[in-house]
N, C-alpha and C positions, 0 to 999 in steps of 0.2 A: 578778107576785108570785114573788118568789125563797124558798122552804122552804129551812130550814136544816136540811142533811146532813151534816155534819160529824159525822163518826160519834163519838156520846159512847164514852170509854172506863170509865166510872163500875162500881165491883164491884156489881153488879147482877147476880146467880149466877141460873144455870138450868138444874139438872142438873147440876153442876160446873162449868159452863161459862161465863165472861163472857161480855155479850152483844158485848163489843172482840171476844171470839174469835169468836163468832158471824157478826159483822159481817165480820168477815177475810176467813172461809171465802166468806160470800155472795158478796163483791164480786169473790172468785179466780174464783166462776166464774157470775158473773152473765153475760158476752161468749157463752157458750157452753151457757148453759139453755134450749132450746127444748121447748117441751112437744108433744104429738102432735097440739092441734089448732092447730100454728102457731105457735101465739104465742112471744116470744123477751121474756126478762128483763134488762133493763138498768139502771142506775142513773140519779141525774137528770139525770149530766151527758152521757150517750149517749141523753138522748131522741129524737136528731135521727135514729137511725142507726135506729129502727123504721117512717121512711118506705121505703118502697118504692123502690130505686135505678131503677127500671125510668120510675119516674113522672117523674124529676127530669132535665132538658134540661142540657147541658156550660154549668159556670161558671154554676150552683144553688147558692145556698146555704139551710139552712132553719132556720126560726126555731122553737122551742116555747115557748109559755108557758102557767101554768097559769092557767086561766078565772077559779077562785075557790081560794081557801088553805084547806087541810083543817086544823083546830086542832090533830088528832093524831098530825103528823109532825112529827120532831123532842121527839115526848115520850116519857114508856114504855110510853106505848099503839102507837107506832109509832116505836123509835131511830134507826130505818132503812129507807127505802121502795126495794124493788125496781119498776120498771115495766112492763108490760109489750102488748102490741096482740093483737088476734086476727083469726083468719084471714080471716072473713069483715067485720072492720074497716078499712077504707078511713083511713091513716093523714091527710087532707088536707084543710083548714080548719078548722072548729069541729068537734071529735069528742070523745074521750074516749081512758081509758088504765086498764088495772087497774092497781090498789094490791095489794101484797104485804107486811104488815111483815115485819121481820128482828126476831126477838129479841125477841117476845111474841104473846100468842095472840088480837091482833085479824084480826078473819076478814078474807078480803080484800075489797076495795069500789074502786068504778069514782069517776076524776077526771076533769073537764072540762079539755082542753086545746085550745089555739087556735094552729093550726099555718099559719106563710105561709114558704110557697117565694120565694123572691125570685130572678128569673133576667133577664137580656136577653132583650126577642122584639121582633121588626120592627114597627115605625110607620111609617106613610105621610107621610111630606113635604111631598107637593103634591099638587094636583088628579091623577087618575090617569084618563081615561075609558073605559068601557066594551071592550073590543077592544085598548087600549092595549097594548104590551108595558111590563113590569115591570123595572127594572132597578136596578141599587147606588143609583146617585143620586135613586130615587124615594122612598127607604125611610133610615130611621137605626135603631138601637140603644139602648130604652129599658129602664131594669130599674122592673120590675114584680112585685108580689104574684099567683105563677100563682092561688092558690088562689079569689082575686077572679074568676079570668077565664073566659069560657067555653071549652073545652078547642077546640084547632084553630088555638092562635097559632105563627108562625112563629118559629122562634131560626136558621135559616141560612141565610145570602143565597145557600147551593149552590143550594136549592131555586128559587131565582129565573130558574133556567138557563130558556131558551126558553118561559118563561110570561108570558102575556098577561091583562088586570085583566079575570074573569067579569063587573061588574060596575064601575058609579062607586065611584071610592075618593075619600075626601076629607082634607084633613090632617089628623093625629092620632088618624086610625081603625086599632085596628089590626090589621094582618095578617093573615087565617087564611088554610088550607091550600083552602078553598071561594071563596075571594075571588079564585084563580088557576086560571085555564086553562091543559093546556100544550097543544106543537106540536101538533093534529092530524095523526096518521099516516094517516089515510081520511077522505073527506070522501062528504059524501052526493050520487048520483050520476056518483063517480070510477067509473072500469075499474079491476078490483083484480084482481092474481094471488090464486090462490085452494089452498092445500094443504089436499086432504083427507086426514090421517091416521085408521088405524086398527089395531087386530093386522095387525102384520107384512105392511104394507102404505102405502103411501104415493100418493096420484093428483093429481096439479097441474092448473088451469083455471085459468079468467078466470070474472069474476060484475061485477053492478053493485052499489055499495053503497047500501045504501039508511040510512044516518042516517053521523053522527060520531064518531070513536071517536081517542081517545089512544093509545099504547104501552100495550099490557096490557088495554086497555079491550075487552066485549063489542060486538059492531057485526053490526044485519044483513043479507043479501047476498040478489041474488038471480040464479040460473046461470041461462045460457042457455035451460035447457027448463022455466023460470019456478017453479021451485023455490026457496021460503025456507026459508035454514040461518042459524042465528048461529054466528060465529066471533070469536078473538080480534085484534085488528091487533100484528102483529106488525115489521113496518116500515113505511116508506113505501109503502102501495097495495100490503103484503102482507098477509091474511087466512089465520090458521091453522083447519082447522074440525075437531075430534076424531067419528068416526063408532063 
């Protein structure tokens, strides 16, 4: 449902003021109205630009449309509707948007709008098993509605670098960030070098690892005089441990 905005210029005075002049003003500086708990004022045709750029994956584009048509925009109950989200509003699927008129004294009131991200994220190809490594030719590039989807799909075949499938994949499923394993840098059972850091000090050993751990990943170890520390793995069968 498209509302018409077309800002009437009809002499419609208010205070000396057309409500054309009033409209003027609003839209000069609708880009740049933010109020203090957040929320930012836009017109209908920058509804896309109150999502969150942070939410939206490279080569998104986003669609707004209104849920239901309000009968008093576009009249002189409402010449002209500013928009606007707030802070603790989550601009993404079915939500809503405050109404602001321009140029009469209707109070403001909340519209339903139905917002889809449309982006590329990775689908699976072919069988994938278990243990398998993941690579270009397992996966293709489908564009999808994110807002349908559960949050954790993949959009970059970088991420494919030395990850292996946690699990059976099957064609047409797609992607998440939980469906990939990467290299194990410690395996459980390895001999690992072992840095204990602390103030202004540093002490190097050897420990046995006791579980599996990624680059970054927590892993725990156990030294020589059977001592359990967790540490971070830091490389191959290197183990950082902060004291």
């Amino acid at each position: 449902m498209k509302f018409h905005t077309s800002f009437q210029t009809e002499l419609i005075r208010s205070s000396g003021k057309t409500i054309a002049g009033l409209l003027i003003c609003a839209l000069g500086i609708a880009a740049a109205s933010v109020h203090a708990d957040g929320s930012r004022w836009v017109n209908e045709k920058q509804l896309h630009e109150l999502v969150d750029p942070a939410l939206l994956p490279v080569g998104a584009s986003v669609q707004v449309n209104f849920v239901k048509a309000d009968e008093r925009i576009g009249t002189a109950q409402c010449p002209a509707a500013l928009f606007a989200n707030s802070a603790s509003n989550k601009m993404w699927g079915r939500t809503f948007v405050q109404v602001q008129c321009v140029g009469s004294d209707t109070p403001p009131f909340f519209l339903g709008v139905d917002i889809k991200v449309w982006a590329p994220v990775l689908v699976v190809k072919g069988t994938v098993q278990s243990g398998q490594a993941v690579g270009v030719n397992d996966v293709e590039f489908r564009t999808m509605n994110l807002t349908e989807l559960k949050h954790g799909w993949v959009t970059d075949l970088a991420h494919l670098g030395n990850k292996t499938a946690a699990r059976q994949l099957w064609p047409g499923m797609l992607l998440k960030h939980d469906y990939l394993r990467g290299q194990a840098m410690v395996k459980n059972g390895d001999t690992v070098k072992v840095m204990m850091k602390g103030p202004g000090f540093a002490i190097g050993g050897t420990a046995i690892a006791m579980g599996e751990a990624e680059l970054g990943e927590v892993v725990k170890i156990k030294t020589a005089q059977g001592k359990i520390l967790h540490g971070i793995a830091r490389d191959a069968l290197l183990v950082e441990v902060s004291l």
